[in-house]
Every structure is written in structure tokens, then in C-alpha cells.
C-alpha beads as a LAMMPS data file, in Angstrom:
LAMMPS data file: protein, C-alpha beads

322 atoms
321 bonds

1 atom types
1 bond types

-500.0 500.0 xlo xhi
-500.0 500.0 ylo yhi
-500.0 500.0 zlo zhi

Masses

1 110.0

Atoms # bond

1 1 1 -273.076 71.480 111.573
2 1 1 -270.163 72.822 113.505
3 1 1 -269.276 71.446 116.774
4 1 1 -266.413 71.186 119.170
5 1 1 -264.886 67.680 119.236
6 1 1 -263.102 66.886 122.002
7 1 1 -260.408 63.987 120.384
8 1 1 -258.368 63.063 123.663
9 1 1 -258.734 64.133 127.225
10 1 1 -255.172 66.557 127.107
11 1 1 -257.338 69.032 128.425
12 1 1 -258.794 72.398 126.680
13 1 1 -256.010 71.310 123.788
14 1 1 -257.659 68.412 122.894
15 1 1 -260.953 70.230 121.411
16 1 1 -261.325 70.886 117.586
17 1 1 -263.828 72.628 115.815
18 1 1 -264.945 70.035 113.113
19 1 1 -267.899 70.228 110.849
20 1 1 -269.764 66.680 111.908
21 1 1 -273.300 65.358 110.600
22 1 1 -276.286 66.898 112.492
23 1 1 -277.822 65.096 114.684
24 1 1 -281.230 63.384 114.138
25 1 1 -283.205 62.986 117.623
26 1 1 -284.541 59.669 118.062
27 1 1 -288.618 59.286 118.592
28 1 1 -288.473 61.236 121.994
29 1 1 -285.970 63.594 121.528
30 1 1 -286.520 67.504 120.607
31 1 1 -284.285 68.781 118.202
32 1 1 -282.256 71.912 119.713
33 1 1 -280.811 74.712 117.648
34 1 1 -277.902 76.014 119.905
35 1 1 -277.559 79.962 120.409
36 1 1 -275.725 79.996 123.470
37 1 1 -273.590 77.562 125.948
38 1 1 -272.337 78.381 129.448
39 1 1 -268.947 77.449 130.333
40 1 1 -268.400 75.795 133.813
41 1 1 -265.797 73.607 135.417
42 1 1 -267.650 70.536 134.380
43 1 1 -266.506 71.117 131.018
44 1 1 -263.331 71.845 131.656
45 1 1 -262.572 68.742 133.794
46 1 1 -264.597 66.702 131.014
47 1 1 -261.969 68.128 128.878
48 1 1 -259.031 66.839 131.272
49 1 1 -260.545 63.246 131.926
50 1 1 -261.082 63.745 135.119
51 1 1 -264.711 64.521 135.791
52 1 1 -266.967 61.896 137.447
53 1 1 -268.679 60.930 133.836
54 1 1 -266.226 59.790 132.033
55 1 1 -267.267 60.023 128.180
56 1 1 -265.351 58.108 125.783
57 1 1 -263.642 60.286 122.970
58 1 1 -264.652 61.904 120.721
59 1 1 -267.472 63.921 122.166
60 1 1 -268.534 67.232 121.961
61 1 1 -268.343 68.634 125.606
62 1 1 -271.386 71.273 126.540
63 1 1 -273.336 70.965 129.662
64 1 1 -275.790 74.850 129.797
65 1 1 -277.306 75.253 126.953
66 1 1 -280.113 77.739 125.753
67 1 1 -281.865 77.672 122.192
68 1 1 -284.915 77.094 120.180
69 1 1 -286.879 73.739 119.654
70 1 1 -286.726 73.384 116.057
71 1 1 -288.017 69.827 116.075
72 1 1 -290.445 68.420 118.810
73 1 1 -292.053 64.478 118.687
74 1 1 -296.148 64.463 119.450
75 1 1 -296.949 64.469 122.948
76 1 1 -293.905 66.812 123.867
77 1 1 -294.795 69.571 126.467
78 1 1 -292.541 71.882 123.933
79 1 1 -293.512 73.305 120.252
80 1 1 -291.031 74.436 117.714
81 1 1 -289.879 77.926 118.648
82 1 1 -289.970 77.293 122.072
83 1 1 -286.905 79.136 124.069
84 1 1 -285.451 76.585 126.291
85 1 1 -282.451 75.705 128.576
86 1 1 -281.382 72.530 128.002
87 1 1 -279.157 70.387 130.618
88 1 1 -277.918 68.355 128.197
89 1 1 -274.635 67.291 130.165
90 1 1 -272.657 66.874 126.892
91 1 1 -273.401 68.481 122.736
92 1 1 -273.635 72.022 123.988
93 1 1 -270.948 73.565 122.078
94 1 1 -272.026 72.682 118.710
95 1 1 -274.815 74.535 116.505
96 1 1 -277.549 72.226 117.275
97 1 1 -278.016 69.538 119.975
98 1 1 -280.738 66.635 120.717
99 1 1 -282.271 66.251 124.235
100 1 1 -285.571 64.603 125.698
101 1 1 -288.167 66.504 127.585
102 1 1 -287.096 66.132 130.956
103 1 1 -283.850 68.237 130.023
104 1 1 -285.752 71.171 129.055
105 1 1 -286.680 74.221 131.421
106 1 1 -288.213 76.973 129.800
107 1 1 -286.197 80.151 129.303
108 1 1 -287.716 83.402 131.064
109 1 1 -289.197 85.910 128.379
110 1 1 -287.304 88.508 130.556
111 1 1 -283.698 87.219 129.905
112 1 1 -281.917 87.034 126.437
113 1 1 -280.042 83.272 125.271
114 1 1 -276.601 84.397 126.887
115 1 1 -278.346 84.758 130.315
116 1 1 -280.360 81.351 129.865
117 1 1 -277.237 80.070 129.199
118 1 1 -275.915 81.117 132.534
119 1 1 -279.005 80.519 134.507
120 1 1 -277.653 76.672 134.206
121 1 1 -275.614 75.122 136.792
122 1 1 -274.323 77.860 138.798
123 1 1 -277.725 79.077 139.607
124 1 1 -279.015 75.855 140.433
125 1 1 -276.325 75.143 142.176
126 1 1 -276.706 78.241 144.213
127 1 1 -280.065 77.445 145.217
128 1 1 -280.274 74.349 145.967
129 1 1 -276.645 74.516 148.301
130 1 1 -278.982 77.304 150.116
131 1 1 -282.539 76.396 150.007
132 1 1 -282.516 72.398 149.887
133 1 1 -279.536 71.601 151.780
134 1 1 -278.554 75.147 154.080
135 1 1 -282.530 76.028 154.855
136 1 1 -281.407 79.621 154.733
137 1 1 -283.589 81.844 156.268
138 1 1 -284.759 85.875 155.759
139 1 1 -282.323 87.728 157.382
140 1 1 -279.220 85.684 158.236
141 1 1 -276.051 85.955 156.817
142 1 1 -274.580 83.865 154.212
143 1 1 -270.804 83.785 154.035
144 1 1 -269.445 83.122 150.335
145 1 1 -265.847 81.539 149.413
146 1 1 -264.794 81.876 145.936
147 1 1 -266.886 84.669 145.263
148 1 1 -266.116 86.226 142.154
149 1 1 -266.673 82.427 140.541
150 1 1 -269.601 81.525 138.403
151 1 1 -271.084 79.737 141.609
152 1 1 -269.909 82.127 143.771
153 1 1 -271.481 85.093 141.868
154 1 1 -274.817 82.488 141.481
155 1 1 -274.652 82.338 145.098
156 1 1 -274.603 86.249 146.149
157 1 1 -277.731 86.515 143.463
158 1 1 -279.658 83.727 144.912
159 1 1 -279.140 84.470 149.045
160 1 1 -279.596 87.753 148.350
161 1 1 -283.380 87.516 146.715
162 1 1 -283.530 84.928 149.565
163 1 1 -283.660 87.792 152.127
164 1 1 -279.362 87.654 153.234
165 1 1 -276.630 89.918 154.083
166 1 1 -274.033 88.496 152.233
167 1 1 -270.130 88.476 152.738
168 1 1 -268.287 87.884 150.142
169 1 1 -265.316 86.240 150.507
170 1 1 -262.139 86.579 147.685
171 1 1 -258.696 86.017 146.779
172 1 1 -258.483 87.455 143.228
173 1 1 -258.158 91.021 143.377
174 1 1 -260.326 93.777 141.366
175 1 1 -263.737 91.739 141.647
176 1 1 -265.185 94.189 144.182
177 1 1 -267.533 96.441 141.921
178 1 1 -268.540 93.021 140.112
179 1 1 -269.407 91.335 143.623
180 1 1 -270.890 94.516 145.215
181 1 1 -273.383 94.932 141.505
182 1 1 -274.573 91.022 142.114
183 1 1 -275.602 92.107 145.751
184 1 1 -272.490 91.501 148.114
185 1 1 -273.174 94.043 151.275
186 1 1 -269.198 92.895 151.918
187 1 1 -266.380 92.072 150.332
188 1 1 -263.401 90.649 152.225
189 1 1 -260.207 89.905 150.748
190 1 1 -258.582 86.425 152.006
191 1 1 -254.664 88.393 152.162
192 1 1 -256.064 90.898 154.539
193 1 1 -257.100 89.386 157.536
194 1 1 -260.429 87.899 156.327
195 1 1 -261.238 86.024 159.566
196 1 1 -261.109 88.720 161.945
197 1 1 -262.648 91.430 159.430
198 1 1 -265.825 88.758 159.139
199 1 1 -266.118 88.625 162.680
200 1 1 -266.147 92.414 163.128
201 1 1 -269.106 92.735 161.015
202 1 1 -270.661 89.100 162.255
203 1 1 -269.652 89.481 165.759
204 1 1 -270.356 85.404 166.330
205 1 1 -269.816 84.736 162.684
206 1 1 -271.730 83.914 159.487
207 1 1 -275.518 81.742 159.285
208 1 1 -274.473 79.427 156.158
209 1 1 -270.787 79.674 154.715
210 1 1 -271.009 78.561 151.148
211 1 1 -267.726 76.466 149.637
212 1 1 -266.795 75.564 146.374
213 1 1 -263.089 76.388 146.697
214 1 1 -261.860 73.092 149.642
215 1 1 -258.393 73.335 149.729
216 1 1 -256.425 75.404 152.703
217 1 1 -258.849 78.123 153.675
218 1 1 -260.711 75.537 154.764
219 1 1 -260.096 74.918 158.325
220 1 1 -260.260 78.978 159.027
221 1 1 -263.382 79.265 157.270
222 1 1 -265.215 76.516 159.976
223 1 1 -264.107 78.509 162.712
224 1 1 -265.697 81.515 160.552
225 1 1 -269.264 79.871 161.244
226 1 1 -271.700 80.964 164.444
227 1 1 -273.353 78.169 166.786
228 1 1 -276.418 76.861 164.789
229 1 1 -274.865 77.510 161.561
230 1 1 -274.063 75.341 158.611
231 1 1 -270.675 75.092 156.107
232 1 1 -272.332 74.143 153.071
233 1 1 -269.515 71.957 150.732
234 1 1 -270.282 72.832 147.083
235 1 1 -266.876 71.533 145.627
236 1 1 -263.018 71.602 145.652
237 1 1 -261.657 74.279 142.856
238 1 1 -258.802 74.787 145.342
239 1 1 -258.034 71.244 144.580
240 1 1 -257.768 69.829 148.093
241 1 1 -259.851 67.572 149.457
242 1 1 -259.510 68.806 153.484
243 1 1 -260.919 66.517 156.461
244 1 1 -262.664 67.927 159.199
245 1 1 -261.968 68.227 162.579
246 1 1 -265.120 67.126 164.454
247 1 1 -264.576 68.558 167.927
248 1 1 -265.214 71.533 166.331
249 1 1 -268.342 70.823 164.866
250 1 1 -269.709 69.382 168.160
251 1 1 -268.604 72.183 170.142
252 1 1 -269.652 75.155 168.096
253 1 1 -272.960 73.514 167.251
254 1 1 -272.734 73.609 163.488
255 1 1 -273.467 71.054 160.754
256 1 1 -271.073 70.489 157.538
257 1 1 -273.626 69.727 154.649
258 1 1 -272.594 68.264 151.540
259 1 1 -274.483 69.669 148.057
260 1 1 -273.729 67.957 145.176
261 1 1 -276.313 68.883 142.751
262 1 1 -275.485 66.721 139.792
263 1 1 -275.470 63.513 142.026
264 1 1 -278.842 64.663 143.902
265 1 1 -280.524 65.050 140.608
266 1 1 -279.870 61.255 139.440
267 1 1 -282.242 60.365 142.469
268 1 1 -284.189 63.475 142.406
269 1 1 -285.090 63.907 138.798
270 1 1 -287.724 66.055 139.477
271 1 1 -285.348 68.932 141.614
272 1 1 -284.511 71.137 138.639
273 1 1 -287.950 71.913 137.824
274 1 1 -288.881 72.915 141.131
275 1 1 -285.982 74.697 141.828
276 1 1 -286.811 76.360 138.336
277 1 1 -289.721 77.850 139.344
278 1 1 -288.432 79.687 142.509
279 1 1 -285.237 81.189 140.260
280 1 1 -287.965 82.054 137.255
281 1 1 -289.618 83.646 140.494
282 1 1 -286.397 85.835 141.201
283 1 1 -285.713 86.991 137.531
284 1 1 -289.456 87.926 137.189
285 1 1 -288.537 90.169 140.502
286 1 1 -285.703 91.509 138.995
287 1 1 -282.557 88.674 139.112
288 1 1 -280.288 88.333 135.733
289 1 1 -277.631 86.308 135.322
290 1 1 -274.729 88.176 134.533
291 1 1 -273.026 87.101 131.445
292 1 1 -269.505 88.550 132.131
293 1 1 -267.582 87.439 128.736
294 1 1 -268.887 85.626 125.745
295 1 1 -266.106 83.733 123.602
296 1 1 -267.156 82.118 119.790
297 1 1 -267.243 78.897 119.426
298 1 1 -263.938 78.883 117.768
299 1 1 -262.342 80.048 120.549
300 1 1 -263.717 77.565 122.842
301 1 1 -260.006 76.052 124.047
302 1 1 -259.002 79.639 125.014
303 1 1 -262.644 79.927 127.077
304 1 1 -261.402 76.862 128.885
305 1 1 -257.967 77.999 129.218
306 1 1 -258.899 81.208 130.899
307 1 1 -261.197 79.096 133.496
308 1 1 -258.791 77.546 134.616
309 1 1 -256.404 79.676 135.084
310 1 1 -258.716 82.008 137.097
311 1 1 -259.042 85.231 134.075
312 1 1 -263.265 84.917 134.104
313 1 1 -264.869 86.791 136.461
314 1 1 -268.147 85.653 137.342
315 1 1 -269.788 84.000 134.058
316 1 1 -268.518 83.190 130.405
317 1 1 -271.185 81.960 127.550
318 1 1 -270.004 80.831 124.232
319 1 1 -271.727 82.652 121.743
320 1 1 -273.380 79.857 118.782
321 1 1 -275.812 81.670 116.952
322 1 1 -277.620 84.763 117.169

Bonds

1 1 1 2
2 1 2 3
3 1 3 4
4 1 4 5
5 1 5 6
6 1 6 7
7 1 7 8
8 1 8 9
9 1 9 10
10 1 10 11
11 1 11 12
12 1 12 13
13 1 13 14
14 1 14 15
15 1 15 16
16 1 16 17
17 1 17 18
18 1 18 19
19 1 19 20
20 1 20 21
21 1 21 22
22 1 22 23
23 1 23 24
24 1 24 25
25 1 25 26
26 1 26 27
27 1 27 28
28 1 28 29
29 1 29 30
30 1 30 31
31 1 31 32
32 1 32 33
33 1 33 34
34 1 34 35
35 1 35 36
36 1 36 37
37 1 37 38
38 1 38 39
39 1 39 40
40 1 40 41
41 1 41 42
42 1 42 43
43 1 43 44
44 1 44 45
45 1 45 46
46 1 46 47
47 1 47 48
48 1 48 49
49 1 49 50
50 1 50 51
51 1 51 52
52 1 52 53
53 1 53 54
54 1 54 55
55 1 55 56
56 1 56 57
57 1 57 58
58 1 58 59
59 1 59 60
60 1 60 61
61 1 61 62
62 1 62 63
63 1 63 64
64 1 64 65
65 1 65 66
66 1 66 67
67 1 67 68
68 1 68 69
69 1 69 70
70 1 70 71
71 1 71 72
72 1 72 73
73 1 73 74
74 1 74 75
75 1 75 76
76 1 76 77
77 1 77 78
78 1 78 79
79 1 79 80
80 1 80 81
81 1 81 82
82 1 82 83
83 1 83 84
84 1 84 85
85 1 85 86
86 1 86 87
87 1 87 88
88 1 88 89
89 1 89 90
90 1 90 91
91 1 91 92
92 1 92 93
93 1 93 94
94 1 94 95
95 1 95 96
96 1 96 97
97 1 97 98
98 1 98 99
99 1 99 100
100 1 100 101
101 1 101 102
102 1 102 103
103 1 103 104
104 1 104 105
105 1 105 106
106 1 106 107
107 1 107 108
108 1 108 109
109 1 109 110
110 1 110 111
111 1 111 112
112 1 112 113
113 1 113 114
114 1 114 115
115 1 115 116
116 1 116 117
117 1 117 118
118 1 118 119
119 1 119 120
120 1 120 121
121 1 121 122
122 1 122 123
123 1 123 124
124 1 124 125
125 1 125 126
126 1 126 127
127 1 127 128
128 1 128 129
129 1 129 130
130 1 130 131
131 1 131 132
132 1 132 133
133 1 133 134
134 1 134 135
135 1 135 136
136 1 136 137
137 1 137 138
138 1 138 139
139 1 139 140
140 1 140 141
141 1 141 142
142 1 142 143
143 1 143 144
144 1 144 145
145 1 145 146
146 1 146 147
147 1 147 148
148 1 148 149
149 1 149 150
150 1 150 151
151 1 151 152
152 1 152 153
153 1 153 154
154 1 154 155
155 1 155 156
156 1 156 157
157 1 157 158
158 1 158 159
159 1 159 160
160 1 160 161
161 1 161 162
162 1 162 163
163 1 163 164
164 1 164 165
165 1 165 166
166 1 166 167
167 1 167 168
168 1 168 169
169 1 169 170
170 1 170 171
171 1 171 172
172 1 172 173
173 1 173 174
174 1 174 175
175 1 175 176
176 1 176 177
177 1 177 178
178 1 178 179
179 1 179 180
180 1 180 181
181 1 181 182
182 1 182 183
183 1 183 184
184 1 184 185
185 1 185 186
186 1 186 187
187 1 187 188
188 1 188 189
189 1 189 190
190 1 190 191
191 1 191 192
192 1 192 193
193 1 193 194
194 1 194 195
195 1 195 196
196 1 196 197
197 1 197 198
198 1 198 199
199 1 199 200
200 1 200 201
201 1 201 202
202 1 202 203
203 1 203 204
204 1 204 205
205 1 205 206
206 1 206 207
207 1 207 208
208 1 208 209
209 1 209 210
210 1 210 211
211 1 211 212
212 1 212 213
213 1 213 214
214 1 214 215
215 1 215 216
216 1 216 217
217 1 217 218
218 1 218 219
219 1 219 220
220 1 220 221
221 1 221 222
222 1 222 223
223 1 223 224
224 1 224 225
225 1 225 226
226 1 226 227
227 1 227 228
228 1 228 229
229 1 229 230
230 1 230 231
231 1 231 232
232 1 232 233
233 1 233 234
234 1 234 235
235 1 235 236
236 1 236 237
237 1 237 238
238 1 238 239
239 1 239 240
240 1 240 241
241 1 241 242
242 1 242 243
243 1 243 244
244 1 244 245
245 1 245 246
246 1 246 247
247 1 247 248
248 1 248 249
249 1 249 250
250 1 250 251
251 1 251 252
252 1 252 253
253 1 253 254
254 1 254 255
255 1 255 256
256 1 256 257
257 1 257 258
258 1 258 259
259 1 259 260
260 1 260 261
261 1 261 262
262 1 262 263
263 1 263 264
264 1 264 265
265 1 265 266
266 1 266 267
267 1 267 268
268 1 268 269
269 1 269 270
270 1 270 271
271 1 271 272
272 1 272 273
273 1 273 274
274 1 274 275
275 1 275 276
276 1 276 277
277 1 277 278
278 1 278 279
279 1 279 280
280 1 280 281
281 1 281 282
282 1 282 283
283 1 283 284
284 1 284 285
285 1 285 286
286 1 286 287
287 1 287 288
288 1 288 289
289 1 289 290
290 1 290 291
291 1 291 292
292 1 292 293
293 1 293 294
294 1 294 295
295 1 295 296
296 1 296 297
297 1 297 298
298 1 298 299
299 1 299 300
300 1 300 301
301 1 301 302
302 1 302 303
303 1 303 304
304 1 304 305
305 1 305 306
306 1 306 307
307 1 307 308
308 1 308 309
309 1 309 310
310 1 310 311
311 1 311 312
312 1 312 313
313 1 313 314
314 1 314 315
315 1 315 316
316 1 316 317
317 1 317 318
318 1 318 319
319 1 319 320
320 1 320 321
321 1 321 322
């Protein structure tokens, strides 16, 4: 089969398509044939050594996949031909890929293999920042950095089938009709005076403020939170790590959460299945994931490439099979 071999950890530069045996699943592993794989940041810092899981080289990177079970052991809850996500944390950007039951969440009939792809990380990300850790509730308002991001645009889906207003809240310009189409009732530009603008239409501030970008913005966006609120921590894309200045949390009233899915999941194994059923829930009302560039699996470095340097809007799938 073909897969993506990633030789040395130089980053996005270090991948090569190589044709490499196919993989034979061992006595409780499904068989997978690949037809799509999401792209996140995961992947990319995978590629650049500097992800938590560090994977000796070579591997084949590839963390959202969807396909078809082409090979299932007795006593598996899947059959061949079975349409499945599989979070398979590395082998997704090759053309087939082995993983054990509990990686596998069944696809929704309703989407196609580019939006299972993209119902991955992001999207449980998204929910579980505002429904396990944030406790959002009908009706408040959810304030979202990094917005035209795969989490960010996750995040706009998810609070807003959740019962939000949402803000969003971005620095790259020409995202607005994407962010406004996913369900953003605003969309504030950081250069033009974001703060005061999300008080005018807050008045005391936003409910939950959802971050995945760290870095600079973030001691203006805790003073961008209302008494009783929460500043949800998703990640760092900015690449600063900020501190926080407590008298500001005791004084407004607000709690700083942490929501690391991937490390909540090693203790919580069972999370991603519940979780599953309330976003199968929200497609079956109407949700999709928005797929908003597919790349083939040749071009793979240049999908990474463009992540990083900010050119996807929203999501990107590598395209494996049809």
C-alpha cells in the first residue's frame, strides 16, 4: 500500500510517500481501508518532534481517520463494510490502517468520509472544552479565540447546537462569511478594538471564552470574561505559554479550566463514545463538519505546510480513496 513515512522529525519535509507492506491486524484488530484523514496540529507537531507522544521514526503520522472495516476478528461490535472513524493516533495517511475496537465510532449515514474525517478531534474537542469542562448552558454566550481554526470552527458548530450566541473572535482576515455559515452571530477582528467591541454587544462580557491560541491576547481576553464565567484553555497555537494573574480571577469571580482532551481520554477511555452520541445527535439535527480543502495524499507535506503557516481555513481532509 501507499503511505506517508515520516523518516526524521524536520518537520512537514521529513514525510515521503513510500509504497510499504500492508498491514496485517493482530487477533483483535479490525482491518481499516482508509478513504479519508483529517489534518490537525497533532500531526503537524508529530511531524516536528515536538508533540507529547513522541514516536520513533519512521512512522506514518495520521490521527482522524474515516473508512470501511474490511477485516473484523469474531466478537467485534463492527462487520466488514462498516463506515467508521477511527482515532487511530498514528497510520492515518496511508491507504489502509489497523485499529482495535475501542478506536472505532461509527460514521453518521448523513455525512460523507471527508466529513467523518473532520468530525475527529476538533469536534470532540469542541464539545468536551464546552460540555464536560465549561458546563455551558442554553442561552449564554460563548466567546471563541482562533476562530476560523479547525477547533475554532468545531467550537462555533458545537455551542451553537448547544443553545449559544457566539462571538467569534479573529486575527486572519476574510474568514467572516466562513465563521458567520458555521453559526457565529459575531465576528470581531483582534486589530480593531476587539475588547471594547465584545463588551458593547456583552455589556459584562462573554459566559465561556474558548482558547486554543495562548500566547499575547491572552491577558485581554480574561478581562473579556463576565463574573461567573469560565476561560476554557484548549491549547497554545500562538506558541506562548502565558501565566495568569490570579487577583483577577478572584475578583471577577471566574474559573480558568484546563481541557486537554487527549490526556482526559487516557483516564477516561470511555469519553469519546459518549461524547459521540451527543455530536451524532447534532448532525442528525442538521450539524456537518465542514470540510474546507481536501489535499491527496501526495501532497500531504504541502497540507502540513499550509497549517502551519495559517492558509486553511477551518478544516483540511486528505483525500485516500474514494
Amino acid at each position: 500500500m501507499k503511505a506517508q513515512i515520516l523518516n526524521e522529525e524536520t518537520g512537514p519535509s521529513g514525510l515521503t510517500l513510500t509504497e510499504v507492506p500492508d498491514p496485517v491486524p493482530a487477533d483483535n484488530q479490525l482491518l481499516i481501508d482508509v478513504k479519508s484523514c483529517g489534518i490537525c496540529f497533532p500531526d503537524l507537531l508529530m511531524s516536528q518532534g515536538k508533540y507529547q507522544l513522541r514516536i520513533p521514526t519512521p512512522f506514518t503520522p495520521g490521527t482522524e481517520v474515516a473508512g470501511v472495516v474490511a477485516q473484523a476478528p469474531d466478537g467485534s461490535a463492527y462487520s466488514v463494510g462498516d463506515r467508521v472513524q477511527v482515532m487511530s493516533v498514528v497510520g492515518g495517511f496511508a491507504e489502509q490502517v489497523v485499529a482495535t475496537d475501542e478506536q472505532l465510532l461509527p460514521i453518521p449515514p448523513e455525512l460523507t468520509f471527508d466529513e467523518g474525517a473532520a468530525m475527529g478531534i476538533n469536534l470532540q474537542t469542541a464539545i468536551f472544552a464546552l460540555k464536560t469542562r465549561a458546563n455551558l448552558q442554553p442561552g449564554e454566550t460563548v466567546g471563541v479565540l482562533g476562530s476560523a481554526g479547525g477547533v475554532g470552527v468545531a467550537t462555533i458548530q458545537v455551542a451553537k447546537a448547544m443553545g449559544a450566541k457566539v462571538i467569534a473572535i479573529v486575527h486572519r482576515k476574510g474568514a467572516e462569511e466562513l465563521l458567520k455559515s458555521v453559526g457565529a452571530d459575531e465576528v470581531v477582528q483582534l486589530e480593531d478594538g476587539w475588547a471594547t467591541k465584545i463588551k458593547e454587544l456583552t455589556g459584562n462580557g462573554v459566559d465561556v471564552l474558548i482558547d486554543p491560541v495562548g500566547g499575547e491576547v491572552f491577558d485581554e481576553a480574561l478581562r473579556q470574561v463576565a463574573p461567573d464565567g469560565r476561560f476554557v484553555v484548549i491549547g497554545f497555537a500562538a506558541g506562548g505559554i502565558p501565566t495568569v494573574k490570579l487577583n483577577r480571577v478572584l475578583f471577577r469571580n471566574i474559573s480558568v479550566v484546563g481541557a486537554a482532551w487527549g490526556e482526559y481520554v487516557r483516564t477516561h477511555p470511555g469519553l469519546p463514545a459518549e461524547l459521540h452520541k451527543d455530536l451524532t445527535a447534532m448532525v442528525a439535527a442538521g450539524m456537518r463538519p465542514p470540510v474546507n480543502r481536501t489535499y491527496p495524499l501526495a501532497d500531504l507535506p504541502q497540507a502540513l505546510e499550509d497549517l502551519a503557516g495559517g492558509k486553511i481555513l477551518g478544516k483540511a481532509v486528505v483525500k485516500i480513496a474514494e
